[in-house]
C-alpha positions as CSV (number, residue, x, y, z in Angstrom):
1,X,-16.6,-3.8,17.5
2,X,-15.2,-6.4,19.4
3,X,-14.0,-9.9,19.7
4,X,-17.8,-11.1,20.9
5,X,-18.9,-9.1,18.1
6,X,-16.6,-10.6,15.6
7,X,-17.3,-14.0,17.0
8,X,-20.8,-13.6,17.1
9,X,-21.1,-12.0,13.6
10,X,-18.4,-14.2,11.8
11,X,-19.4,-17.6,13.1
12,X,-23.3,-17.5,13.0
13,X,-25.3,-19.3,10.6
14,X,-27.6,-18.0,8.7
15,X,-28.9,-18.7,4.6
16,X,-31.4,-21.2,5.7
17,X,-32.9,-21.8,2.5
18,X,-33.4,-25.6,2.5
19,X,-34.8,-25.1,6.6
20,X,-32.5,-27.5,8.1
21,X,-31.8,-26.9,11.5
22,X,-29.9,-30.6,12.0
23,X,-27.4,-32.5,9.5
24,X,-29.5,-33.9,7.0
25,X,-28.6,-37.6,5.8
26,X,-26.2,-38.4,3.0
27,X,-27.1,-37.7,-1.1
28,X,-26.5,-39.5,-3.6
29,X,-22.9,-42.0,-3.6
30,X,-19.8,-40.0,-4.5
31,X,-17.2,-41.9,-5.3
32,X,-15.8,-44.7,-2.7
33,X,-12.3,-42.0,-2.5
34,X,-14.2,-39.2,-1.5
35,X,-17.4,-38.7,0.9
36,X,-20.7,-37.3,-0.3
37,X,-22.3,-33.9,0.4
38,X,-25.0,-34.1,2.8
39,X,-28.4,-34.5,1.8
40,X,-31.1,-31.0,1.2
41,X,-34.6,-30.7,2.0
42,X,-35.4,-28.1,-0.3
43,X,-34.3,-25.4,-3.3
44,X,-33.5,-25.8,-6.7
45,X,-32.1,-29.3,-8.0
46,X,-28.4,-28.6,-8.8
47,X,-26.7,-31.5,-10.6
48,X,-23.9,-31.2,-8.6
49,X,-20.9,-33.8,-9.6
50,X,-18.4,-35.3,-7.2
51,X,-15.3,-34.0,-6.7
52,X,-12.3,-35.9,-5.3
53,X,-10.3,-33.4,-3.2
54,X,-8.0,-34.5,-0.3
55,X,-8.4,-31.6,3.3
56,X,-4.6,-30.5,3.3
57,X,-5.3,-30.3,7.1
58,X,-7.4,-34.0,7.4
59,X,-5.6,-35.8,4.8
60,X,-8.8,-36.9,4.0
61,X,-11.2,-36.7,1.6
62,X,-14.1,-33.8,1.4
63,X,-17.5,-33.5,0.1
64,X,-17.6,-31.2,-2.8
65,X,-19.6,-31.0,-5.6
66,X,-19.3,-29.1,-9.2
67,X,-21.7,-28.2,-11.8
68,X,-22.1,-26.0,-14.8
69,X,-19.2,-25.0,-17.2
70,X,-17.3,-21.9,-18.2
71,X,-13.9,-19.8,-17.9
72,X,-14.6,-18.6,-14.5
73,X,-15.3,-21.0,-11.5
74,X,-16.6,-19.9,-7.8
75,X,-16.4,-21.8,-4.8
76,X,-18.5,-20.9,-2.0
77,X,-17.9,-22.1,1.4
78,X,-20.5,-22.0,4.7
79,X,-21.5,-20.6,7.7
80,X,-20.6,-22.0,11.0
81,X,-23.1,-23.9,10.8
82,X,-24.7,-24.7,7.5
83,X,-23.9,-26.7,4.8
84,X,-24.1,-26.6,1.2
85,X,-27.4,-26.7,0.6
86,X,-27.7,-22.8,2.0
87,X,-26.4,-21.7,-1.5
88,X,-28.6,-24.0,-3.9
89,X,-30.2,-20.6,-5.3
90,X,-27.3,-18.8,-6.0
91,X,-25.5,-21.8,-7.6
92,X,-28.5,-22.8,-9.6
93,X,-28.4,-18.8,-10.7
94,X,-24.7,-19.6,-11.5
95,X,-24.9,-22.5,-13.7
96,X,-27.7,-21.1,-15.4
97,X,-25.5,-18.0,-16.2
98,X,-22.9,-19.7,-17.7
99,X,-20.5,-20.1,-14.7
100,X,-18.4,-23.3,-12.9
101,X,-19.8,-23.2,-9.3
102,X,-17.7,-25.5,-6.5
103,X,-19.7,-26.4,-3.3
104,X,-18.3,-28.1,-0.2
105,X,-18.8,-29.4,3.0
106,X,-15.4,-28.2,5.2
107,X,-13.5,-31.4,6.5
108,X,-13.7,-30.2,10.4
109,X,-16.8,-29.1,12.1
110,X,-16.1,-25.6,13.0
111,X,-17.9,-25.6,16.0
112,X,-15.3,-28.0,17.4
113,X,-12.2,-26.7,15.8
114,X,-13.1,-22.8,16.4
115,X,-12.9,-19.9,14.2
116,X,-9.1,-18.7,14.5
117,X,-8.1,-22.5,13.1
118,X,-11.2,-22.8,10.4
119,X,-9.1,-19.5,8.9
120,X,-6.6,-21.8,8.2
121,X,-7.9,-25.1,7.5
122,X,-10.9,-24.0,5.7
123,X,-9.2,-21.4,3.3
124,X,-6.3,-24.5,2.7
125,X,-9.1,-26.3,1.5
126,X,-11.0,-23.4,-0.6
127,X,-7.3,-23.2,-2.8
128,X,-7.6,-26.7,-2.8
129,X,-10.8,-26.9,-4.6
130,X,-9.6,-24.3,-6.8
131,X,-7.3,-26.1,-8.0
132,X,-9.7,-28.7,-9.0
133,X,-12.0,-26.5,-10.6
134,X,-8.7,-25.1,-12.5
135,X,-8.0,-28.7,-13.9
136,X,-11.4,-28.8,-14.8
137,X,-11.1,-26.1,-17.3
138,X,-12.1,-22.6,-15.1
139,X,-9.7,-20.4,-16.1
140,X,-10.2,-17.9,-13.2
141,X,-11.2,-18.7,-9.6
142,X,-13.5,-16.5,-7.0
143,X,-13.9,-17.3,-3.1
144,X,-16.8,-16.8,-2.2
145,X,-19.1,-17.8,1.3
146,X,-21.3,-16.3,3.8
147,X,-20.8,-15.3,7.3
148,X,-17.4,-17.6,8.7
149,X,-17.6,-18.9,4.5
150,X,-17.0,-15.1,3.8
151,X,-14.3,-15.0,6.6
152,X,-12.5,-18.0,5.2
153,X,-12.7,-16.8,1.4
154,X,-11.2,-13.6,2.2
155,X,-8.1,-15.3,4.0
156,X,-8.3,-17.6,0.7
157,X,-8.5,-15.0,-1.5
158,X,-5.1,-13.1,0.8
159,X,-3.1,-15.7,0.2
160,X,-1.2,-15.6,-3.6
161,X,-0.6,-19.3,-3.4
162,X,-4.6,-19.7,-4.3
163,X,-4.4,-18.2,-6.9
164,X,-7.6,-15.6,-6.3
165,X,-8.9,-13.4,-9.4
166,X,-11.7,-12.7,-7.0
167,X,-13.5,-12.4,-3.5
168,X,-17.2,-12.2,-2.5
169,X,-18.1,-12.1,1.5
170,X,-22.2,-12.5,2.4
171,X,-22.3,-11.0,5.6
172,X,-18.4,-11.8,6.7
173,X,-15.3,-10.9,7.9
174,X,-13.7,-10.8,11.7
175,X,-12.9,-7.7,13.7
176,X,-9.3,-7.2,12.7
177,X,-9.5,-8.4,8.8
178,X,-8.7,-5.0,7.8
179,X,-5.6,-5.7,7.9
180,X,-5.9,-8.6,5.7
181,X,-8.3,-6.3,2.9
182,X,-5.7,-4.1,2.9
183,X,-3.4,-6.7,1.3
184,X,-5.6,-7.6,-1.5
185,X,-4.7,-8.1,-5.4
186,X,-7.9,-8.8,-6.6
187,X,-11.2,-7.5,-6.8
188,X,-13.4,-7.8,-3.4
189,X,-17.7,-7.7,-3.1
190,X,-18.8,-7.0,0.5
191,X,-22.6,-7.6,0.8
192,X,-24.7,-7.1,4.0
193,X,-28.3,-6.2,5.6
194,X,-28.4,-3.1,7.0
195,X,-30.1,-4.6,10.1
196,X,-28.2,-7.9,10.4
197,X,-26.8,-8.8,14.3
198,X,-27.7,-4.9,15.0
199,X,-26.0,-3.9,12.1
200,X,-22.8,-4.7,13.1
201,X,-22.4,-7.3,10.0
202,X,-22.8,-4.0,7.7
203,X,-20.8,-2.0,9.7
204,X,-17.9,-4.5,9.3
205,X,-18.5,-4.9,5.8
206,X,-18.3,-1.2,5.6
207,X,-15.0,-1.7,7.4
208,X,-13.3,-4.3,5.2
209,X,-14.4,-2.1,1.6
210,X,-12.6,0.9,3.0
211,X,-9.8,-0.8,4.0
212,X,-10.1,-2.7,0.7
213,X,-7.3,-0.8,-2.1
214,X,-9.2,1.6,-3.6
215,X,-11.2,0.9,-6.8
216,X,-11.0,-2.9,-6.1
217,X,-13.5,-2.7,-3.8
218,X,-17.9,-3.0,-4.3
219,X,-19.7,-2.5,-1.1
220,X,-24.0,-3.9,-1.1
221,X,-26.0,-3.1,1.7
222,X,-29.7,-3.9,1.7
223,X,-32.7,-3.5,4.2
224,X,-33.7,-6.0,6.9
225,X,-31.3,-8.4,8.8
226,X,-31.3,-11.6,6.3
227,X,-27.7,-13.1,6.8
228,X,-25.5,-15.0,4.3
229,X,-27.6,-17.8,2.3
230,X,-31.2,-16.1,3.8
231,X,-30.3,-12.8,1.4
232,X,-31.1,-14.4,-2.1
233,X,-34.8,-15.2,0.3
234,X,-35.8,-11.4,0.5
235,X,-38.0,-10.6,-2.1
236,X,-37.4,-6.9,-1.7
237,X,-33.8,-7.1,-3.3
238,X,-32.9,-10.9,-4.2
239,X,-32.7,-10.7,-7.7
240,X,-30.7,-6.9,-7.6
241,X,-28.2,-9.1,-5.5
242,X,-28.4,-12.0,-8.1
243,X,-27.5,-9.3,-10.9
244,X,-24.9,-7.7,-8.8
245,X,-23.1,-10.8,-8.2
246,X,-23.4,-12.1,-11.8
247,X,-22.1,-8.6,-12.8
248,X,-19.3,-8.7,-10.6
249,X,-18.0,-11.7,-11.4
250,X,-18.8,-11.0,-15.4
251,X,-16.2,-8.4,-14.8
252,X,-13.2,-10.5,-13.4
């Protein structure tokens, strides 16, 4: 695989769940210190409450939103080009289950910025919301996101300074983050369609749970080419996914 591939896999979109093609209009007010998530057309109603968190890249404020309660917390981060509302199943799922879930909406467009600098500046802001979600009450902290979200949680969950007890990647990773897997502490999940960009997004995944240290490592492929937030759509293994997840993170 190379750099297109990477590129091409990494920084798609994907998890269309809410079928929003354009940026939908603002939700409800957030507080006057911190701007609000972005408005979804559809999927479960998450009371999500604001968060005030500061981009250690912008300086300033980012839309995030919390809801549910528990010891362990996960933030999820998007695709290229999706936004929050891509995830509304699996955090409804996750506040149902008993766990703190941490949505966002990343304080640069990624389009603009590119991927290489969205490694940096997204995963800065990941550790910052985990801190948050830490002073909250979660006691343990997973990165989690789909496609570039799954890219930028792994170089989260690389770095000791966030303080990662785990990592989940929908359909992510770059050509060359072997490396990076290598070097992980914590527990990983690696979850891809078999068919997904030509099945180059399983083959990578493939890549990343070998390089992974052994027996920290759980590798999910499924059938068809559903990426990131469009997996929890397939009927043919959604809820198996749900469980999975729930189980993995149960296990932290």
């Amino acid at each position: 695989m190379g750099v297109v591939l990477a590129l091409g896999v990494a920084g798609c979109g994907g998890g269309t769940t809410s079928g929003q093609e354009t940026r939908p209009a603002p939700a409800a007010a957030a507080p006057s210190d911190a701007p609000a998530l972005v408005g979804c057309n559809g999927g479960p109603s998450v009371a999500f409450t604001p968060m005030t968190v500061t981009s250690p890249g912008t300086g300033a404020g980012l839309a995030v939103g919390v809801a549910g309660e528990g010891p362990v917390g996960v933030v999820i981060a998007n695709t290229l080009t999706g936004y929050h509302c891509d995830w509304l199943m699996w955090a409804d799922h996750l506040v149902k289950g008993g766990f703190r879930v941490a949505v966002f909406e990343y304080g640069d467009n990624p389009q603009t910025v590119g991927i290489p600098a969205m490694l940096d500046r997204g995963s800065d802001e990941m550790a910052a919301i985990g801190a948050g979600l830490r002073k909250l009450g979660a006691q343990k902290v997973v990165y989690a996101g789909g496609s570039l979200g799954g890219s930028v949680a792994l170089a989260t969950a690389a770095d000791p300074a966030a303080q990662a007890a785990g990592v989940i990647s929908l359909s992510g990773g770059l050509d060359g983050m072997e490396e990076l897997a290598g070097g992980l502490s914590v527990p990983a999940l690696y979850a891809a369609a078999e068919e997904d960009f030509g099945g180059g997004v399983a083959d990578l995944a493939r890549s990343l749970h070998k390089a992974t240290p052994k027996g920290r490592s759980t590798l999910l492929v499924y059938p068809g080419a559903q990426h990131a937030g469009e997996m929890f759509n397939d009927e043919r293994y959604a809820d198996q996914l749900q469980s999975k997840l729930e189980a993995f993170l149960r296990g932290i």
